[in-house]
N, C-alpha and C positions, 0 to 999 in steps of 0.2 A: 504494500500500500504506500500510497504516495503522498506528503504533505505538504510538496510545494506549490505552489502554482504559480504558471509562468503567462503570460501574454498571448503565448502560441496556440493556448488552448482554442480550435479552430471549432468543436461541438462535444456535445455530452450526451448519453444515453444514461435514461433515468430506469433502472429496474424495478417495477412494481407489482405488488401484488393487484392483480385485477378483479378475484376473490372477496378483497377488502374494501368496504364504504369507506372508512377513511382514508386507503391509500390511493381510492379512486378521485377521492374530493380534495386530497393533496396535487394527485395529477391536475385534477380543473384549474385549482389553483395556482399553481405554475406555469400549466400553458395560457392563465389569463394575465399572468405579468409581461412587463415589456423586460424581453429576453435583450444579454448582450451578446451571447454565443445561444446559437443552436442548440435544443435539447429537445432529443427524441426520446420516445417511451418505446419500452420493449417488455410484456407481459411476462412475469417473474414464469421460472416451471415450462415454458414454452419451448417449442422444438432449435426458434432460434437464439432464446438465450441460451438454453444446452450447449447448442455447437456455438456459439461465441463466446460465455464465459464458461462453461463447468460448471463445478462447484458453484461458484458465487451467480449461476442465474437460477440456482435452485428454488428463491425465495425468501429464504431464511430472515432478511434483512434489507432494508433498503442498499442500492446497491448504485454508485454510477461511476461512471465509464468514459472516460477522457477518449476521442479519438486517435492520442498517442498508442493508449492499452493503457496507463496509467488509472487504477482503481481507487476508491473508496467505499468504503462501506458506515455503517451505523451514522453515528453519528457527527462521524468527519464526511460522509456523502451527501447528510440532511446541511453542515453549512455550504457543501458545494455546490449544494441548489442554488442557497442562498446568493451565493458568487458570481451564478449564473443571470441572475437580476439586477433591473438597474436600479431600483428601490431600495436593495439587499445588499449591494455590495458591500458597502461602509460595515454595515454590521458583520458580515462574513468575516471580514478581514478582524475585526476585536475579536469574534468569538474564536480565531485560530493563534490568538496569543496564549500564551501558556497559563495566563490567572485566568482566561476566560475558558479555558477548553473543557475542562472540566465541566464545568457548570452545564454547557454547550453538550458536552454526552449525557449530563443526568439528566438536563430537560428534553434530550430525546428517546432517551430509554424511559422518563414517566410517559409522554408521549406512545407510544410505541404499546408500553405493558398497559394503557388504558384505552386504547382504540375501538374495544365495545363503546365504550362509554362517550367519548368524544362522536362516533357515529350516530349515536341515539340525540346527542345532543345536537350534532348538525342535520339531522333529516327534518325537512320539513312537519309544522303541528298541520295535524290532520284539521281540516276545514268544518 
């Protein structure tokens, strides 16, 4: 796994569960930002993440994917989203400083272990 990020990064492939309400409402969510690099979605578990990543398109975790091959996963993937935004950027870059990173995994691991819960709350109230 890789924790630099350089300029050249030319697009990103976002690994997602497609299974999951809230990783599908995080999808929406990112492809309604104003993107600075290219990011495609690629259904976690699927034939072509298999033969692209292995292991790491099994699912297991958010998962993305630099057009170099350069990975991340957990919660260094969730600020790479972020890096990927022009909203986001600023924040990306604090939360890969080392007093921030921490914080930066544990709000994506509650994140992550609470994903019923966060689904329920973003589905629309019934009319």
């Amino acid at each position: 796994m890789s924790d630099a990020l350089s300029p050249d990064v030319g697009a990103l492939t976002v690994v997602y569960d497609p299974a999951s309400p809230f990783c599908t409402w995080c999808r929406g969510w990112l492809q309604a930002q104003p993107l600075l690099v290219p990011v495609r979605f690629l259904p976690a578990g699927g034939p072509e993440a298999q033969a692209r990543l292995g292991v790491l398109g099994a699912g297991a975790e958010l998962v993305v994917v630099a057009d170099d091959g350069r990975a991340w996963t957990g919660g260094a993937a969730f600020v790479l989203c972020l890096w990927a935004t022009a909203r986001h950027r600023d924040l990306s870059s604090t939360l890969r400083l080392p007093v921030a990173r921490v914080g930066a995994e544990a709000f994506f691991h509650a994140l992550t272990a609470n994903r019923a819960i966060l689904t329920r709350l973003l589905e629309p109230s019934p009319a």
